[in-house]
N, C-alpha and C positions, 0 to 999 in steps of 0.2 A: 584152775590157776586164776589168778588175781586178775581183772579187766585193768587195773592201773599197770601192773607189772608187766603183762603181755604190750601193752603200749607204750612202757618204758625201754623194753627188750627190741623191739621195732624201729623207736628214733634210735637206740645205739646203732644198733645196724646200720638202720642208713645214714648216721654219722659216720660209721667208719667205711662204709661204700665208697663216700663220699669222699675221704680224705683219700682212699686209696684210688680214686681215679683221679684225684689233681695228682698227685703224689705221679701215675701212670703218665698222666698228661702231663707233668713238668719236665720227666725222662725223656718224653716222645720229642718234646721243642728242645730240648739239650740236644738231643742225638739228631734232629734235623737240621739244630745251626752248629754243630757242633765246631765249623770251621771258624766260624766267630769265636765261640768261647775260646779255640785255640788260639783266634790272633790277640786276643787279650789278656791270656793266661800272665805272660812278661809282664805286663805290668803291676797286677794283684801280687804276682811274688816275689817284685820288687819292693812294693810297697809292704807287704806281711814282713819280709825279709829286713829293710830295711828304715821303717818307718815305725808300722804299729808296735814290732816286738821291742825294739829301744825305749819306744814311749811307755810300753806295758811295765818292760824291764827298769828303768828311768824312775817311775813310780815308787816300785818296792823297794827300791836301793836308798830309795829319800829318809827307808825309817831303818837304814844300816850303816854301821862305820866297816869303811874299804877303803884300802889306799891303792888298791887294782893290782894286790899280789893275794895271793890264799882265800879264803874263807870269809866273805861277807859276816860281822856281828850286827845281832838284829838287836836292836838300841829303841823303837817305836818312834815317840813323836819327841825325842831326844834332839835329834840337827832342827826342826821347826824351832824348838824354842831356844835354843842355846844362836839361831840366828837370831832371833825379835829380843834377847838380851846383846846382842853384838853391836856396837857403836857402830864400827864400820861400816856394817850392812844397814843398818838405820841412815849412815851418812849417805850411802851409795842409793839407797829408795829415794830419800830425798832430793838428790840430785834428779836422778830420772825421774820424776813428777815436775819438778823443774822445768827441765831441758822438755818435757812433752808438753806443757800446759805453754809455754813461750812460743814453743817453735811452730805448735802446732796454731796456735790464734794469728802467729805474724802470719806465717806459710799461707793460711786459708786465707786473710784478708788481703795480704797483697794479689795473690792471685786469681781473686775474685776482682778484686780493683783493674786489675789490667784486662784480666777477661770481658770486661764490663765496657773498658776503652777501646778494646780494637775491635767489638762485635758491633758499638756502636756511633763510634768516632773517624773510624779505620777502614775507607772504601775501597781498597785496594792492597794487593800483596799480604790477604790476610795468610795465608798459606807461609810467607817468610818469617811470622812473627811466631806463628808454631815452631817452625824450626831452632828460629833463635834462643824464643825461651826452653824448649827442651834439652838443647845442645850440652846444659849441663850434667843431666841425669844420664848424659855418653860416658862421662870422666867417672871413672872409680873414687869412693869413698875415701880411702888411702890417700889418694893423688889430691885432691880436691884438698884435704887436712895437712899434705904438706905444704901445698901452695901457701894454706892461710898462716903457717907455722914461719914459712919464709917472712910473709908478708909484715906478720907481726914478731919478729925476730926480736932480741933487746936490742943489737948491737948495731948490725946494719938491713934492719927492718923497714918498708916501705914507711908503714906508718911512722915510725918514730921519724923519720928524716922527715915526711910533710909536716908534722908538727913541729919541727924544732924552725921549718922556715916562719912558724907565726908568735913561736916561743926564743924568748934569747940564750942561747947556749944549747948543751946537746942534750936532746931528749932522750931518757932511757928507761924508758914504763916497760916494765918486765911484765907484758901481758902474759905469755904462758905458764909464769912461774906465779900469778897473782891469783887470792882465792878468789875474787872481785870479779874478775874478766876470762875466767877460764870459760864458764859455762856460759855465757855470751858470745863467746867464740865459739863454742861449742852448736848453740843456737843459728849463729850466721851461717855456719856451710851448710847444716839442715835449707835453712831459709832458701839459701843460693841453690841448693840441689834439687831441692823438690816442689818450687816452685813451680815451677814448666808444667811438673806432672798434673797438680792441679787446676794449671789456667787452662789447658787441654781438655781436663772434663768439665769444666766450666764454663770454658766457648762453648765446647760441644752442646751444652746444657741450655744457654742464652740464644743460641742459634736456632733449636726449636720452638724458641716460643713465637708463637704467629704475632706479626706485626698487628696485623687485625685487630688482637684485645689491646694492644695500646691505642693505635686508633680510637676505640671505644671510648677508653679512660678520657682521653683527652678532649675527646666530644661532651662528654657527659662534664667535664671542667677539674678534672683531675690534676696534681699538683705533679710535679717531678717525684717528691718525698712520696706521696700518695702510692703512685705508682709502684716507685721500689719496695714498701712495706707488703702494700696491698696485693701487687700480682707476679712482680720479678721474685723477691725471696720465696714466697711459698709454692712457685714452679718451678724452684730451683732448690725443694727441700729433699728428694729425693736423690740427687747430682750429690748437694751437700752432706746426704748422710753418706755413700761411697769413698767421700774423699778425708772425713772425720775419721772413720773403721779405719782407712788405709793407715793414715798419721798418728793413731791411736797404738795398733799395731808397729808400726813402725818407731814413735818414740819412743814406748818404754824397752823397747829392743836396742835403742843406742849400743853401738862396738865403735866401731872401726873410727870414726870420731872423734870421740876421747882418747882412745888407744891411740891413736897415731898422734895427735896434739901432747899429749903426755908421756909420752913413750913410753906406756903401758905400764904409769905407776899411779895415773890417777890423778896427780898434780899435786902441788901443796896441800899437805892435810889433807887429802885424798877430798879435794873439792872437786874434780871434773870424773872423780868415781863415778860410773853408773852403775846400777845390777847388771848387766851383760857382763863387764867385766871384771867384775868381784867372783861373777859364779866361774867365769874365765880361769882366774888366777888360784879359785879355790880347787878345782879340777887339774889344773895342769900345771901348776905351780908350788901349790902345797898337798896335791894327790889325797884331797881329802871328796871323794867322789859321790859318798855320802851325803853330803852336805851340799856340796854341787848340786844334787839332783834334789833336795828338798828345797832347793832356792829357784831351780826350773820350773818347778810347780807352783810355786810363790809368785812368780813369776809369769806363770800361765794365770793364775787366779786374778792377779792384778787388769793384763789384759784380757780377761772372760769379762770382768765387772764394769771396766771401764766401756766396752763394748756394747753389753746389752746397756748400760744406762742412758751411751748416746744414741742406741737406737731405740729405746724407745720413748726418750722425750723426739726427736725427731719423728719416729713416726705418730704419735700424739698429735704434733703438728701439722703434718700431712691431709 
């Protein structure tokens, strides 16, 4: 027999030796912790049960027309494009790039600004200004949208009455009904709600940096500006990228928001339309479930893209 062949026939073997004793030894560690896999079992068939097989299921249903009676029709990339020709759904993307690229620049700047003042302005009862600024992200999304829907009422809305005391006669700016001010509204209860969240990891972020290296700085004749370009921002790039993914994730997800400031029609000319609620209405409104779930994935795509791009010009930066 061949001297190549006889030493070919020898690593198979002990390749499959091999595999069959991890394969021995992966049985041996299951059936010794076997009490573990047990306490965790619940969970995986939770999530297989109610997670992955939706999202699996969610997928295929993207390239079929269903109205959630009979027999799914397999249609391919049919709901893709009949959305990216749909006005609507081009007006409701829009909107949400909107409402994410506002909400999310004011939300991280102001609450780096405040974080910035009570870590280094604020010798005392730093612990009460956590509280305060979090206090909102307690209030439900709903509650919070109706407030500001009170607030800005046409008829006997806070705003309009302070302005009519600097204006002559009665003020009546139909901010919910305007396509001007809906999405600014919209923007404001984000602002107010999720503010907290970020000045939280923000403190948190400021408070690790050793005073030490500013000492340094300022020995060495370092500027205030100097400072915050040169050693505060870029020790606070990794704090900042957690809090970009969050708001990323979170605004082009906008619901309850919009839905509740326009009572779930969008608003004039469906200007305070987002995608969450478009895919909303097209699923449970007009039972077109097909298309719902090719807009989910539209939908994930947007936030996969926006994700990786801010993280990796952030970490570039780093």
């Amino acid at each position: 027999m061949d001297r190549k062949v006889v030493v070919k026939e020898r690593v198979i073997s002990q390749n499959s030796l091999t595999e069959i004793n991890k394969n021995t030894s992966l049985l041996r560690r299951m059936n010794k912790h076997k009490m573990f896999y047990l306490f965790i079992a619940p969970f995986f068939i939770l999530f297989l049960t109610f997670s992955l097989f939706p999202i699996i299921a969610s997928f295929f249903l993207g390239f079929t027309e269903w109205n959630g009676m009979g027999t799914p029709e397999w249609v391919g990339f049919e709901n893709y494009a009949r959305l990216f020709h749909d006005p609507v759904f081009i007006k409701s993307l829009l909107n949400t790039l909107y409402i994410w690229l506002f909400s999310t620049v004011l939300t991280l700047g102001l609450a780096f600004v405040l974080a910035y003042m009570v870590n280094y302005y604020i010798r005392r009862a730093k612990g009460f200004y956590r509280v305060v600024f979090l206090f909102p992200l307690l209030v439900a999304p709903a509650l919070t949208a109706v407030m500001i829907s009170v607030i800005f009422s046409t008829n006997s809305g806070m705003m309009n009455m302070v302005l009519s005391l600097f204006v002559e006669g009665n003020v009546q700016i139909e901010w919910l009904r305007s396509e001007t001010w809906i999405k600014p509204l919209i923007v404001l209860i984000i602002i107010w709600r999720w503010t907290g969240y970020h000045f939280i990891l923000f403190l948190a972020g400021l408070q690790t940096i050793s005073s030490d290296i500013y000492e340094a700085a300022k020995i060495d004749g370092a500027t205030g500006g100097q400072i915050m370009r040169k050693i505060t921002l870029p020790l606070m790039l990794p704090i900042m990228m957690v809090s970009v993914l969050t708001a990323t994730v979170g605004g082009i997800q906008t619901f309850d928001e919009p839905y509740v400031l326009t009572q779930g029609s969008g608003g004039t000319n469906d200007a305070g339309l987002s995608m969450a609620m478009y895919l909303y209405q097209n699923a449970f409104e007009y039972f077109e479930f097909g298309l719902a779930s090719a807009q989910s994935y539209i939908l994930f795509a947007l936030i996969l893209i926006f994700t990786l791009i801010n993280s990796r010009y952030l970490r570039n930066r780093t």
